[in-house]
PAZAPA-4460 file (N, C-alpha, C; in steps of 0.05 Angstrom, whole numbers, plus 32768, in hexadecimal, padded with zeros to 4 digits):
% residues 256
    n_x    n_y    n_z   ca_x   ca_y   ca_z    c_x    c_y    c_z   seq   type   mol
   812D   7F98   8188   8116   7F87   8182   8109   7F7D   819C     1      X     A
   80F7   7F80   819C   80E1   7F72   81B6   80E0   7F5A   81B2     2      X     A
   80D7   7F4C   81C5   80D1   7F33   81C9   80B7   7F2D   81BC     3      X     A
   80AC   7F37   81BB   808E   7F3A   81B9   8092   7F34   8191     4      X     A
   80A8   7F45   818B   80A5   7F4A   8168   80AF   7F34   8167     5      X     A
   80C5   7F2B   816E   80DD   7F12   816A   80D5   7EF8   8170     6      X     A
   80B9   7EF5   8183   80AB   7ED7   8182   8099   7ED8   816D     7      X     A
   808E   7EF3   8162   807D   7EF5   8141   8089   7EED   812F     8      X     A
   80A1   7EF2   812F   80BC   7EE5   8121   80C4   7ECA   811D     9      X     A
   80C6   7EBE   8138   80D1   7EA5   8132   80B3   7E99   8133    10      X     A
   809A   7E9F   813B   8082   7E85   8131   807F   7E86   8110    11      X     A
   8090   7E94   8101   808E   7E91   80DE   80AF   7E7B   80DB    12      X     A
   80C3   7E89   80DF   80D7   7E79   80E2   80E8   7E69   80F1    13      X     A
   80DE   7E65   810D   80E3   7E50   8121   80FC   7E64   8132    14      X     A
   8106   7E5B   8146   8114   7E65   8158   8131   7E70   814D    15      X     A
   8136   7E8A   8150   8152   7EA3   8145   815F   7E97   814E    16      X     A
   8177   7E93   814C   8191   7E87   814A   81A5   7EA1   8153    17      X     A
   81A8   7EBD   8140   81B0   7ECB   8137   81A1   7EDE   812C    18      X     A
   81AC   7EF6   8129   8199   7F0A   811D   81B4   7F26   8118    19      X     A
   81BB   7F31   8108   81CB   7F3F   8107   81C8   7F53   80EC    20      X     A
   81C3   7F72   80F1   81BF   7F85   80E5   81DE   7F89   80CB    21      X     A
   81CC   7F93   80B4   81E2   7F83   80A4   81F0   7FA5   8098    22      X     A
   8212   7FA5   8091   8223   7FBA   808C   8216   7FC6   807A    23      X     A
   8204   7FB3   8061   8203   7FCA   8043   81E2   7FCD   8053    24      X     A
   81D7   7FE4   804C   81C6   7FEC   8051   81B7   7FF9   803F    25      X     A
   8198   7FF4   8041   8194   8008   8026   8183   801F   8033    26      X     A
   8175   8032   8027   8172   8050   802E   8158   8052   803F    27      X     A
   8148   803E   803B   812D   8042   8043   8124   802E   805B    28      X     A
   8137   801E   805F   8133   8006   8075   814A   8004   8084    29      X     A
   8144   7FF9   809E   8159   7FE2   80A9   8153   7FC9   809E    30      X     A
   816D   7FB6   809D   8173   7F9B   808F   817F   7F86   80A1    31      X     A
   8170   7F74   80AF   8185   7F5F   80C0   8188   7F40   80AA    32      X     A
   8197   7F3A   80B0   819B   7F1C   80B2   8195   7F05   80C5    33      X     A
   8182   7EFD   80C7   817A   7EEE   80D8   817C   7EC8   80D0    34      X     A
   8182   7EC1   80EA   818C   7EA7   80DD   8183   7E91   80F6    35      X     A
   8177   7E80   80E6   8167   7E65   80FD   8180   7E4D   80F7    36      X     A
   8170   7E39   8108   817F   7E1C   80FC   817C   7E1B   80E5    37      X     A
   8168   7E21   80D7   8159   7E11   80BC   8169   7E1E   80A4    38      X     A
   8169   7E41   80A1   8173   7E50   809B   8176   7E66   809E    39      X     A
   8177   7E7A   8087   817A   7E98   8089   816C   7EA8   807D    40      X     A
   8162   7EBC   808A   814B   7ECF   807E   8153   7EED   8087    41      X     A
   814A   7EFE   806C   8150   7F20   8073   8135   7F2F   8088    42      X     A
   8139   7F36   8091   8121   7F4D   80A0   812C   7F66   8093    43      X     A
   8115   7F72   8086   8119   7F8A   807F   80FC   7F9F   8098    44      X     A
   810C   7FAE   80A1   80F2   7FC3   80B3   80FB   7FE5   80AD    45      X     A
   80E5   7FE9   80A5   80DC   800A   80A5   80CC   8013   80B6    46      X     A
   80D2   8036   80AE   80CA   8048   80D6   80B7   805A   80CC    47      X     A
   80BE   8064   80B6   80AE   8076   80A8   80A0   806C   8098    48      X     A
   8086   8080   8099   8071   807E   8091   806F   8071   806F    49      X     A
   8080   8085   8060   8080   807C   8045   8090   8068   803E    50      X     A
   80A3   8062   8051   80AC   8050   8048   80A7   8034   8054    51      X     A
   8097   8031   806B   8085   801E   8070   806E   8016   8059    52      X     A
   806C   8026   8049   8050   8027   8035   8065   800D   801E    53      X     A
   8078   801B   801B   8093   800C   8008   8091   7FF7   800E    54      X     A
   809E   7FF0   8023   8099   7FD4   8033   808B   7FBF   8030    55      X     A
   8068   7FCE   8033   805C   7FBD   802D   8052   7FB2   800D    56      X     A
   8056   7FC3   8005   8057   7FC5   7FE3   8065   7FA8   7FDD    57      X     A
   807B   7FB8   7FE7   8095   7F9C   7FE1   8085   7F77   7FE8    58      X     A
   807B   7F75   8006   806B   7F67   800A   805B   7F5A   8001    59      X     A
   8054   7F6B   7FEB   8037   7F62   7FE5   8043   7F4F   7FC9    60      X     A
   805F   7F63   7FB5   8066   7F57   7FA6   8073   7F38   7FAA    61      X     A
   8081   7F35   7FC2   808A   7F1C   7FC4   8077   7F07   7FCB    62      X     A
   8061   7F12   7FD7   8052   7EF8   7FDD   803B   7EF3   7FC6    63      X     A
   8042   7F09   7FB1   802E   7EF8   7F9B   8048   7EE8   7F8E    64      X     A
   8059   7EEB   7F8D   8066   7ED9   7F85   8071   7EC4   7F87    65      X     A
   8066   7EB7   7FA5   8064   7EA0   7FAF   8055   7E90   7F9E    66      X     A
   8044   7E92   7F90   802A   7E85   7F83   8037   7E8D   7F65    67      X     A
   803E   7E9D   7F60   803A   7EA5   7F3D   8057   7E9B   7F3B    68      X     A
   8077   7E9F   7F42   8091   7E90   7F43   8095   7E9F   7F23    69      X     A
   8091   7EBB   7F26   8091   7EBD   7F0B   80AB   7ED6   7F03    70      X     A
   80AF   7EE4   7F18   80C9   7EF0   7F1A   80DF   7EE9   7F32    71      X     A
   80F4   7EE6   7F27   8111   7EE2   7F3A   8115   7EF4   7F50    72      X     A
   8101   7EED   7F64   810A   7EFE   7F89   8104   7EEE   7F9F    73      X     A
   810D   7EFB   7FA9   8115   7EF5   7FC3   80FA   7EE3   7FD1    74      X     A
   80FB   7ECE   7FEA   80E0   7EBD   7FE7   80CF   7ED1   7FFA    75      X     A
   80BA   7ED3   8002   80A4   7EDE   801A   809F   7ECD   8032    76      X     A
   80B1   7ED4   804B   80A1   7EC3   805B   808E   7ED3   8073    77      X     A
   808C   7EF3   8077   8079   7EFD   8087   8083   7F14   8087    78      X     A
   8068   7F25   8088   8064   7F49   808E   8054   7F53   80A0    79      X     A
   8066   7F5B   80B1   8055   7F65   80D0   805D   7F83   80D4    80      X     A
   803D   7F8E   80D6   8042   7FAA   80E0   803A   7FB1   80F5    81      X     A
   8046   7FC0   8102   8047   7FCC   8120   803C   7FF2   8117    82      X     A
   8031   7FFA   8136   8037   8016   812B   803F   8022   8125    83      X     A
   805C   8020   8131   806B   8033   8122   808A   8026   810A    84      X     A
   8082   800B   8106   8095   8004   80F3   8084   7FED   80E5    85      X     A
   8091   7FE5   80CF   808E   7FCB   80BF   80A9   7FBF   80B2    86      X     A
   80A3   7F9F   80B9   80B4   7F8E   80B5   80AB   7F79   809D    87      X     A
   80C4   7F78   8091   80C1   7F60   8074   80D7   7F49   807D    88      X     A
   80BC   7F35   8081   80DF   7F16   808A   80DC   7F09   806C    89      X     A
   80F6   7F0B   8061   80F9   7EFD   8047   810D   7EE2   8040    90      X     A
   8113   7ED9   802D   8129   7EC9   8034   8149   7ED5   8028    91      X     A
   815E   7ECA   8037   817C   7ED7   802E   817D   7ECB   8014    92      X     A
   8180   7EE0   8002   818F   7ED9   7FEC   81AE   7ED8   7FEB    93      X     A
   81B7   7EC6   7FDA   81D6   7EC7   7FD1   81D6   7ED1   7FCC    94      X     A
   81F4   7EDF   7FC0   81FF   7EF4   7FB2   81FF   7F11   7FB6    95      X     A
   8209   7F22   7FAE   8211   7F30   7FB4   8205   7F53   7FA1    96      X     A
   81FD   7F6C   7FA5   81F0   7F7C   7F93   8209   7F85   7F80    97      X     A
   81FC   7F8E   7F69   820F   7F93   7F56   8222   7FA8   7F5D    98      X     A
   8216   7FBC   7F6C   8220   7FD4   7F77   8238   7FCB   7F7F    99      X     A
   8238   7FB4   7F94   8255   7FA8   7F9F   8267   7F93   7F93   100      X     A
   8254   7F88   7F7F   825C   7F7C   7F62   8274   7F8B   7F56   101      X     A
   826B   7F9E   7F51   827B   7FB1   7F3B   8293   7FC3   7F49   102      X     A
   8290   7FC5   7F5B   82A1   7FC9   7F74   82B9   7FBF   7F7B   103      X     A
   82B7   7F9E   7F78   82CA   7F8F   7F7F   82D2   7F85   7F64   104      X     A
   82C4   7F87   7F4C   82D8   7F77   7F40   82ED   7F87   7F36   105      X     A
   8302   7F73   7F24   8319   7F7A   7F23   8329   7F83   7F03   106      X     A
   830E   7F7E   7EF6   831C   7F88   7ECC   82FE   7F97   7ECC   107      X     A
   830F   7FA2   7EB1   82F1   7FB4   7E9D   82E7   7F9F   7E8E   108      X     A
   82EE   7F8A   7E8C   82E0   7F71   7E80   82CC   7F66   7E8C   109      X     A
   82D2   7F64   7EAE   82BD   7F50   7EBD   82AB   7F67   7EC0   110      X     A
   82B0   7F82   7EC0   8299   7F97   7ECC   8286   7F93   7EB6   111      X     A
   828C   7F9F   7E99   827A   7F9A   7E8A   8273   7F8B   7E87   112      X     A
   8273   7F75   7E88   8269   7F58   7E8F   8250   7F5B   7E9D   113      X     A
   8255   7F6A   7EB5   8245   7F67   7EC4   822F   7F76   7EC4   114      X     A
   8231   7F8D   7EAD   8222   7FA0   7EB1   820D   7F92   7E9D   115      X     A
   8221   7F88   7E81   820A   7F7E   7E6D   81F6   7F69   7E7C   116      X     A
   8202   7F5C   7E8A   81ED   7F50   7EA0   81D5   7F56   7EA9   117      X     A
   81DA   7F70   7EB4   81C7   7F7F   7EBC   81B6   7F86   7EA4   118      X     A
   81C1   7F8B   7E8F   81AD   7F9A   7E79   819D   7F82   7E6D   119      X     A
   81AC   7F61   7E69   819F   7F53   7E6A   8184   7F41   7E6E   120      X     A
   818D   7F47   7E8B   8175   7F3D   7E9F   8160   7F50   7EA8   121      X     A
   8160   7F6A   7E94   814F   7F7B   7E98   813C   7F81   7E80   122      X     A
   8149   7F77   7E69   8144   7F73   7E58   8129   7F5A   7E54   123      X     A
   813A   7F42   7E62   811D   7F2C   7E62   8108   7F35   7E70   124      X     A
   8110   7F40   7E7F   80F7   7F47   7E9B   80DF   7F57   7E8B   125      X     A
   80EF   7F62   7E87   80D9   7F75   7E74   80CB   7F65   7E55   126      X     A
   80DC   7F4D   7E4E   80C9   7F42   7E3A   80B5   7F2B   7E3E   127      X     A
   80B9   7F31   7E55   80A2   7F19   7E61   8085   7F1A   7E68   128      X     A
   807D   7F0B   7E5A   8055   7F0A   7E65   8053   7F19   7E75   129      X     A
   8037   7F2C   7E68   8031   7F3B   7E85   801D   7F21   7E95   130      X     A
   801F   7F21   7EAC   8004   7F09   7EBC   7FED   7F1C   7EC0   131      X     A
   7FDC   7F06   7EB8   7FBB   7F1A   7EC1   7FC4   7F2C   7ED4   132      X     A
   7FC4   7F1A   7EF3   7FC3   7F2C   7F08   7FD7   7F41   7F0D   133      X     A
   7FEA   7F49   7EFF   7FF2   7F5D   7EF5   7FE9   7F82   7EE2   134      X     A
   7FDA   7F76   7EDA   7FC9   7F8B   7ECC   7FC1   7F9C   7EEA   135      X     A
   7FBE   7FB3   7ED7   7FB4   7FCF   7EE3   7FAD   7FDB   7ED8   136      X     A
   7F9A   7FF2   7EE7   7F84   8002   7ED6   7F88   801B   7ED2   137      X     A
   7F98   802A   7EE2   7FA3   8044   7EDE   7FC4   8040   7ED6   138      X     A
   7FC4   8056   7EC5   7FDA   8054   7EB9   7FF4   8060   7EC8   139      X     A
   8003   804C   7ECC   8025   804F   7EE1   802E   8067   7EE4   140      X     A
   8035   8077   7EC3   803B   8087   7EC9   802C   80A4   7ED8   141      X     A
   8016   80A2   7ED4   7FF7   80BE   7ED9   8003   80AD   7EFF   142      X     A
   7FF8   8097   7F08   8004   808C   7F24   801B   809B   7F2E   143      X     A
   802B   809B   7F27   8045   809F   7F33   8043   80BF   7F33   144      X     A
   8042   80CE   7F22   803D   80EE   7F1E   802D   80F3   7F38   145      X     A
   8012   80E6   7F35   8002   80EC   7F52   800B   80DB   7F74   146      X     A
   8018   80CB   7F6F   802C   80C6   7F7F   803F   80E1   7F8D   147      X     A
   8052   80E3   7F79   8064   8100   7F75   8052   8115   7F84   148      X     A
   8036   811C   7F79   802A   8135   7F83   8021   812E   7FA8   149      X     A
   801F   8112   7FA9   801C   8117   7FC4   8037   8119   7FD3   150      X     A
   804A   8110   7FD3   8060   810F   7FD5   8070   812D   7FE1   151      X     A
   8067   813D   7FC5   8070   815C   7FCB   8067   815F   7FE1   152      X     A
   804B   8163   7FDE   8030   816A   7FF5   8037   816A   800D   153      X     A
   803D   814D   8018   803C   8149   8032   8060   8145   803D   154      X     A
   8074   8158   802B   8090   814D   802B   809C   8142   802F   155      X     A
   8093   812B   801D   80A4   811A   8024   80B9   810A   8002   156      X     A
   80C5   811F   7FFB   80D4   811E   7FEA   80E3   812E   7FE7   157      X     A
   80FD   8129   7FDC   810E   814C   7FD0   8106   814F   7FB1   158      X     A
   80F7   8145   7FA3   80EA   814E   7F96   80DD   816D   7F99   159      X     A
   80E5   8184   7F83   80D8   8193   7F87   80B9   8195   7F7D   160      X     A
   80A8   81B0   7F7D   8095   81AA   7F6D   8096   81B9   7F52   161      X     A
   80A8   81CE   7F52   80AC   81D3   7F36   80B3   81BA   7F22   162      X     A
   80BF   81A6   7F2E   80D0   818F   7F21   80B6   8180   7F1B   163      X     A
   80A2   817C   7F2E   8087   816A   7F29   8078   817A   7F0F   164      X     A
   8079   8193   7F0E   806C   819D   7EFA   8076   81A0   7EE4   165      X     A
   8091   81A8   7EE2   809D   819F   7EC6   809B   8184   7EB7   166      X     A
   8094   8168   7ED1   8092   8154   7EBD   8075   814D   7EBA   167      X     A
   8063   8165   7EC3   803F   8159   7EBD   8045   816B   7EA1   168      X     A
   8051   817F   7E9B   804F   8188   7E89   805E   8183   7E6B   169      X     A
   806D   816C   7E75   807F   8168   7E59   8078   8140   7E5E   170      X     A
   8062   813A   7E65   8068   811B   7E6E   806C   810D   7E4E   171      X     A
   8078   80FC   7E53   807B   80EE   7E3B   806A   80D7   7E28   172      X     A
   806E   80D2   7E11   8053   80C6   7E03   8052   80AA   7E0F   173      X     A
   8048   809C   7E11   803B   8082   7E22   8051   806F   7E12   174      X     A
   8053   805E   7E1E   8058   803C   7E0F   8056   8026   7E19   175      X     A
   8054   800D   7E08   8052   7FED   7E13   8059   7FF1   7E30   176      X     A
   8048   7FF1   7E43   804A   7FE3   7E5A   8059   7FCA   7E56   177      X     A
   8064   7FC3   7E6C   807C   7FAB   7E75   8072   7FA8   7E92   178      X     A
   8089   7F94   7E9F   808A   7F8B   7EB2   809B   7F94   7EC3   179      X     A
   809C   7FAD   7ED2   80B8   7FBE   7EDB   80B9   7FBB   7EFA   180      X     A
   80D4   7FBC   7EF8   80DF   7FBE   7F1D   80D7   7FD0   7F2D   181      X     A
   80DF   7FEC   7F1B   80D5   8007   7F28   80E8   8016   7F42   182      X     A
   8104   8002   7F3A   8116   8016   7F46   8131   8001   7F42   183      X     A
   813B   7FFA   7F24   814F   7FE4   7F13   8168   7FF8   7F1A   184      X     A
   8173   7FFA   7F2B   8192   8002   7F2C   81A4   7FF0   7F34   185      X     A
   81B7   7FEB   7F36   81CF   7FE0   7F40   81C8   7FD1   7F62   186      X     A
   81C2   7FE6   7F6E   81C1   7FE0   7F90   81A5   7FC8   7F8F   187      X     A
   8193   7FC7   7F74   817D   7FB6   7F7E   817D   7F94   7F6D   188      X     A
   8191   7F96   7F63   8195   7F71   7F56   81AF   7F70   7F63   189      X     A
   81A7   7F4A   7F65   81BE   7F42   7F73   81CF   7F2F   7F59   190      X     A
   81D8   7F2B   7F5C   81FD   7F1B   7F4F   81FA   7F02   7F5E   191      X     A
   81FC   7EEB   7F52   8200   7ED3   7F51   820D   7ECB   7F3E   192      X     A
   822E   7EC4   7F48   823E   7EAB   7F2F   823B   7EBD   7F1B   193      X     A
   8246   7EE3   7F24   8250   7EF0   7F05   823C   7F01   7EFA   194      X     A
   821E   7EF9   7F01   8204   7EFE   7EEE   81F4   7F08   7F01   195      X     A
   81E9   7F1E   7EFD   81D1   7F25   7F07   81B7   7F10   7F04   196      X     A
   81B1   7F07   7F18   819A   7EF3   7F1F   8185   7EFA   7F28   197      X     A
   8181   7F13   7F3C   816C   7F11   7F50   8161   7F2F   7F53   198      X     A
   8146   7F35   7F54   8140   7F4C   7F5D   813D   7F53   7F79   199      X     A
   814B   7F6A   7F84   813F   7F6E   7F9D   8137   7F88   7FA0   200      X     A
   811F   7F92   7FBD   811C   7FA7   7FBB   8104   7FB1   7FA5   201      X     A
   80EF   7FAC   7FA4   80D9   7FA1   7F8D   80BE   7FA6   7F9C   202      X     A
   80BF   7FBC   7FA2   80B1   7FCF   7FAE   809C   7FDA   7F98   203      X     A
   80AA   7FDF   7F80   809B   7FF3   7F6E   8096   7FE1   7F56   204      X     A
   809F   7FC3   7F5A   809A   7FAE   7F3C   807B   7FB5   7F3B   205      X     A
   8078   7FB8   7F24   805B   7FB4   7F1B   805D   7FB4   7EF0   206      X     A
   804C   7FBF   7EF0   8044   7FC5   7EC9   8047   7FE2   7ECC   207      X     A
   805A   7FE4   7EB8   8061   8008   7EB9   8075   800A   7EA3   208      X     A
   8086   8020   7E9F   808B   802E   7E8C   80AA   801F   7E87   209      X     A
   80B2   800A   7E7B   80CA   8004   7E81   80E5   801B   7E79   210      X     A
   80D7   802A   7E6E   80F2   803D   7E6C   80F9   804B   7E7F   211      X     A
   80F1   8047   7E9E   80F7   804C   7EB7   810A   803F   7EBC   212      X     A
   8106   802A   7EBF   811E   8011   7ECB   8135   8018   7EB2   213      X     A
   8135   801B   7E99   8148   8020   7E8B   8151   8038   7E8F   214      X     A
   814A   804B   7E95   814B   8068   7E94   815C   8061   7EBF   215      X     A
   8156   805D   7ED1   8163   804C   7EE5   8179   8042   7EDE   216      X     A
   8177   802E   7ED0   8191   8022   7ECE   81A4   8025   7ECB   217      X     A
   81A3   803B   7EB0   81BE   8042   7EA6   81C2   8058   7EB4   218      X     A
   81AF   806A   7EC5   81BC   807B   7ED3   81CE   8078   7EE8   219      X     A
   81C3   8061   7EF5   81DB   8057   7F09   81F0   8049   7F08   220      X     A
   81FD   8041   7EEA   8210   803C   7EE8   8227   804C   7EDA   221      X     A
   8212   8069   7ED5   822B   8085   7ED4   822B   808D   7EB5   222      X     A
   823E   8094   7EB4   8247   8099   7E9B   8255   8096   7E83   223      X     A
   825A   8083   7E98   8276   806D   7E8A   826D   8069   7E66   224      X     A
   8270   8070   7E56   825F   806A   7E3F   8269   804C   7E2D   225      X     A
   8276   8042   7E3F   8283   801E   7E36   8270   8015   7E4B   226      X     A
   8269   801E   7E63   825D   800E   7E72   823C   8013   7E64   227      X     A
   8233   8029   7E61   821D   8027   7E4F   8218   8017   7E3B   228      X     A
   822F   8016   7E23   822C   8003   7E13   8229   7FE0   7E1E   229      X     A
   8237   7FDE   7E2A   8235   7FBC   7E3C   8223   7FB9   7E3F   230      X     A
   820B   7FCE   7E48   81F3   7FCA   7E54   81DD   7FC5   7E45   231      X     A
   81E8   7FCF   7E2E   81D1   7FD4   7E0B   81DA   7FBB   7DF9   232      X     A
   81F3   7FB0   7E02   81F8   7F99   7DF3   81DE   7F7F   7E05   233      X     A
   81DA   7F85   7E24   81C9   7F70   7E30   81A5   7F81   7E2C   234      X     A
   81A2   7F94   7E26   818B   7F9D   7E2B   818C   7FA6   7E0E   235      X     A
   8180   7F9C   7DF8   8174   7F9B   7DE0   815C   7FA6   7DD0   236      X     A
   8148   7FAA   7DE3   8132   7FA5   7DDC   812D   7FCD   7DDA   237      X     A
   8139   7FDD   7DE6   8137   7FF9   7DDF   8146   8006   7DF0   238      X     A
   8150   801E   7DE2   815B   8038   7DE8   8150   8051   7DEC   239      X     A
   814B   8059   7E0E   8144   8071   7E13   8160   8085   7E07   240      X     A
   8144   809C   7E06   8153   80AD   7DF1   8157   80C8   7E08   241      X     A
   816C   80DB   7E08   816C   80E8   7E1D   815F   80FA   7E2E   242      X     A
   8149   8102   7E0F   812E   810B   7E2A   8121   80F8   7E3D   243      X     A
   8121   80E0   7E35   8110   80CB   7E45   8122   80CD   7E58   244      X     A
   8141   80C2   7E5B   814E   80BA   7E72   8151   80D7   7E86   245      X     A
   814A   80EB   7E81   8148   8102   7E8A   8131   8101   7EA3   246      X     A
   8119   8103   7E8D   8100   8101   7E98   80FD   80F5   7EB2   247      X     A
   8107   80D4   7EA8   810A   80C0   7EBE   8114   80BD   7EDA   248      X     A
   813B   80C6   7ECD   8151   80C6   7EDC   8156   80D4   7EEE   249      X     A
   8153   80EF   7EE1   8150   8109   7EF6   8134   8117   7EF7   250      X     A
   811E   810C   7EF1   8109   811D   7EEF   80FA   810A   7F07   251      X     A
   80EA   80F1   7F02   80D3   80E9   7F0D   80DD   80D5   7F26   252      X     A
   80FC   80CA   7F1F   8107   80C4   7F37   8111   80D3   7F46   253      X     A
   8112   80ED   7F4E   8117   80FB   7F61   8102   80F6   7F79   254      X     A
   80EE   80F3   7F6D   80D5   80F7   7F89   80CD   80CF   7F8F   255      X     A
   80E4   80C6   7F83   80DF   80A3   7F96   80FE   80A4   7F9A   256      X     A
***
């Protein structure tokens, strides 16, 4: 870190104390822990191009939600881009991701527990008011497909394009728009006191197809088919059926 980035740094959060790059990592960023007198905040920074684009996405989501306080993440305190990287200073959340949740605990009682949690809290998210400034005019799914096609294009996915064309050709019939995360697995809510509490990683929240995040969800917690059920005892409101979680799981998330 330069000096130059690290006084951009502390004129948002006052003078670093500490600063230390953190063990769990996720795929698309570096992650520090940075820590003042006052408190503690994450720096997330990306190198690449698309995933600088992520970044700021993410950005954009947390600082409308300084004003709206209308979904559970992480707070916004500054997004600075450089040429060849971009940085998100956020605040440290408690707790811990489910991924490492489920990891450590110790019965088939507390896991499913934890999972229906998950299906839970995914469940409300999605039954919640859409807000005006939420609305959008092209439709998520037709977005993301042309997304995907640039993606192939300029390679930057292992998405193939036979795989992009099999799903322009079989796409599936529309439904109720929701309020979706746009990438609900394990590694992106955190655990507080037992319960999934918190979204992180909310890059792709917007109005879209919630049978993504469900079609997500249960893919990343396997196959376990008790751990599925746990998840359908907290997530109520519908059951993708196996062409959807197909489509989803292994089809349109390959190229994000």
């Amino acid at each position: 870190m330069t000096e130059v980035f690290r006084a951009r740094i502390e004129a948002t959060i006052g003078s670093i104390k500490t600063m230390e790059v953190l063990a769990e990592q996720g795929w698309t960023s570096e992650v520090r822990r940075v820590i003042t007198e006052e408190r503690t905040y994450l720096l997330k920074s990306a190198f690449k191009s698309k995933y600088k684009a992520w970044l700021k996405a993410e950005a954009n989501v947390l600082k409308q939600q300084l004003t709206e306080q209308y979904v559970p993440v992480p707070t916004y305190y500054n997004f600075i881009e450089e040429k060849d990287s971009a940085h998100l200073l956020m605040s440290f959340e408690k707790g811990i991701t489910l991924t490492k949740a489920l990891r450590e605990v110790t019965s088939l009682e507390g896991k499913y527990a934890l999972i229906r949690s998950f299906g839970a809290f995914l469940h409300q998210f999605h039954e919640m008011d859409i807000l005006l400034s939420w609305h959008r005019e092209v439709g998520w799914l037709e977005e993301q497909i042309e997304t995907a096609e640039h993606y192939v294009e300029t390679k930057q996915t292992d998405g193939s394009a036979n795989l992009l064309a099999t799903l322009k050709s079989t796409k599936l019939s529309p439904v109720r728009q929701t309020m979706i995360h746009g990438d609900y697995t394990t590694d992106n809510v955190l655990v507080v006191d037992g319960e999934v509490k918190l979204f992180i990683d909310v890059a792709g929240m917007t109005i879209g197809d919630p049978r993504y995040d469900e079609a997500l969800a249960i893919g990343s917690i396997g196959n376990d088919e008790d751990a599925r059920k746990a998840f359908y005892e907290g997530y109520t409101r519908y059951k993708v059926s196996e062409k959807e979680y197909k489509y989803f799981n292994e089809g349109l998330y390959e190229f994000f």
